[in-house]
C-alpha positions in Angstrom: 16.9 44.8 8.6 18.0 41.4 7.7 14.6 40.0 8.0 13.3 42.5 5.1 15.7 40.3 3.0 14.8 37.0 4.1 13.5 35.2 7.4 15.9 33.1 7.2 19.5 31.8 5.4 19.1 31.7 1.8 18.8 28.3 0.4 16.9 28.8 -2.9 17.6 30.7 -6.0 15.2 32.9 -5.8 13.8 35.3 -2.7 10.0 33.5 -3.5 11.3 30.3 -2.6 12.9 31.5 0.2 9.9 33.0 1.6 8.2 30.2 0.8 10.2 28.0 2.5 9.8 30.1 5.7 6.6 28.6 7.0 8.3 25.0 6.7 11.3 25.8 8.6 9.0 27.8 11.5 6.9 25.0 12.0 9.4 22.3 11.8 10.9 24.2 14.6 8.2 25.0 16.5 5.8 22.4 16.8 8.6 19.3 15.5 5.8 19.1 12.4 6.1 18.4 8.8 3.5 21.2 7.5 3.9 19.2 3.8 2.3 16.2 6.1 -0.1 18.1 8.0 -1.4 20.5 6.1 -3.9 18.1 3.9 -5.2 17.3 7.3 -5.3 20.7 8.4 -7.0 22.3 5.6 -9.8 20.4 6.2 -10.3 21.9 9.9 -9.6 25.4 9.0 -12.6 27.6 9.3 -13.9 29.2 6.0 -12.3 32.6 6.9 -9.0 31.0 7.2 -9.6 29.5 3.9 -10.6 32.1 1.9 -7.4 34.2 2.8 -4.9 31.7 1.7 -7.4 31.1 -1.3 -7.0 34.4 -2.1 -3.0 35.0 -1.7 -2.6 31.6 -3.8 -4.9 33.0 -6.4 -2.7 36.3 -6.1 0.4 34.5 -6.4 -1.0 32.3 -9.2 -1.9 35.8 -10.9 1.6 37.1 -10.9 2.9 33.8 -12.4 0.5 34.6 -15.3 1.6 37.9 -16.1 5.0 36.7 -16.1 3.8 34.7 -18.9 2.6 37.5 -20.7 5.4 39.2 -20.4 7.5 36.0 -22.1 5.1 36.2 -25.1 5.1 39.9 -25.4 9.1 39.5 -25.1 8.8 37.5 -28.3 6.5 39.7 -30.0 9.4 42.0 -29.5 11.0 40.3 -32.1 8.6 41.7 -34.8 7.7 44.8 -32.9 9.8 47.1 -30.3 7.2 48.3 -28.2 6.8 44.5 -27.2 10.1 45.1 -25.3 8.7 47.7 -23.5 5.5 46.1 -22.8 7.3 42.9 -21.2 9.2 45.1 -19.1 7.0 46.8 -17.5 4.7 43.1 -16.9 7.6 41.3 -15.7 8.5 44.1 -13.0 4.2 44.5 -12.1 4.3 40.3 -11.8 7.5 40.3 -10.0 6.4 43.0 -7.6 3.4 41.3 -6.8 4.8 37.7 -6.8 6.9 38.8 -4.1 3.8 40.1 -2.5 1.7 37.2 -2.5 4.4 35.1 -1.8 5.2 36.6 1.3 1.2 36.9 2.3 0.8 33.4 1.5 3.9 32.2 3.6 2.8 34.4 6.6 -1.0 33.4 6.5 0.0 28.7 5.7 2.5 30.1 9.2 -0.6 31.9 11.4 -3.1 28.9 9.9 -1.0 26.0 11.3 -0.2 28.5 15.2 -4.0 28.9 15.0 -5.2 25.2 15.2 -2.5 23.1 15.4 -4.2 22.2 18.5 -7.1 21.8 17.1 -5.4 19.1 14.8 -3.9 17.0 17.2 -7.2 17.2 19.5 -9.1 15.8 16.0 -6.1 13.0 15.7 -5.8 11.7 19.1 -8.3 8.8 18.7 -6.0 8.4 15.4 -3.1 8.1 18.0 -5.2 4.8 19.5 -5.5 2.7 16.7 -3.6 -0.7 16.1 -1.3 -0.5 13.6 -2.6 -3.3 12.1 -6.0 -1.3 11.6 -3.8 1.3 10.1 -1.9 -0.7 7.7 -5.9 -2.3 6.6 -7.3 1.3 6.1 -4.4 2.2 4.4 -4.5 -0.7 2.0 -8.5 0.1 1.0 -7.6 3.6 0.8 -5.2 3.3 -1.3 -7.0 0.6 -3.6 -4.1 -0.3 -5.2 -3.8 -3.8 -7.4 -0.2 -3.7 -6.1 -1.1 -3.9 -2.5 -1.0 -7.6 -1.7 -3.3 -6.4 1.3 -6.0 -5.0 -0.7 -8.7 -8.0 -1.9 -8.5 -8.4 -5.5 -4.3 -6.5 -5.3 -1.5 -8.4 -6.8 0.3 -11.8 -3.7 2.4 -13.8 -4.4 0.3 -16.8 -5.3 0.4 -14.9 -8.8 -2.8 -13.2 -8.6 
């Protein structure tokens, strides 16, 4: 019962940011990864069925945001015209509804993606694992191509260039 509530101990405001804080927490826990770190690396593993389902329950959860924003401007509106009142109400409780929804489907799905092929992702990695960190630091530097890097030709040293 106290998992319809939330999965875990409250820590946000809201119930959304519970849930989606949810998938974090699991995978920190079970696999001692940071899914903010991973999941760029991940995503690009991820079969295109995978991706289309969290596609989809992002674009659902984006949806829900945008409702809510109609029901702020037709919450203005009711300023001029009382049925705009009405009209909001009934958008905000539709978006909230499905917010929590999506929010819950897109926690549960970014969870399954990362159990799925986490393995997968530290197969990929391992020759990663090999490299001198010296190698790492240079790729990072012309990655990055920043003119602050003083490892990056044509980046800022101390010689004042």
């Amino acid at each position: 019962m106290a998992d319809r509530i939330c999965l875990l101990e409250p820590a946000r405001p809201a119930w959304i940011g519970d849930r989606l804080r949810v998938p974090r927490v699991h995978v920190s826990e079970a696999y001692g990864l940071d899914l903010d770190a991973c999941w760029p690396h991940l995503w690009l593993i991820v079969p295109q069925e995978s991706r289309t389902a969290v596609e989809a329950a992002r674009d659902s959860l984006a949806a829900a945001a945008r409702l809510t924003g109609w029901s702020a401007l037709y919450l203005l509106l009711a300023v001029w015209w009382w049925p705009g009142a009405v009209i909001a109400g009934l958008l905000f409780a539709t978006a909230w509804s499905r917010a929590r929804m999506a929010a819950a489907t897109l926690a549960d799905l970014a969870e399954a993606v990362v159990d799925l092929h986490v393995g997968d992702l530290s197969d990929r990695l391992a020759p990663a694992r090999q490299a001198e960190p010296l190698t790492g630091r240079a790729l990072t530097s012309l990655l990055r191509r920043s003119r602050w890097d003083p490892d990056y030709p044509g980046g800022w040293s101390s010689e004042g260039g």
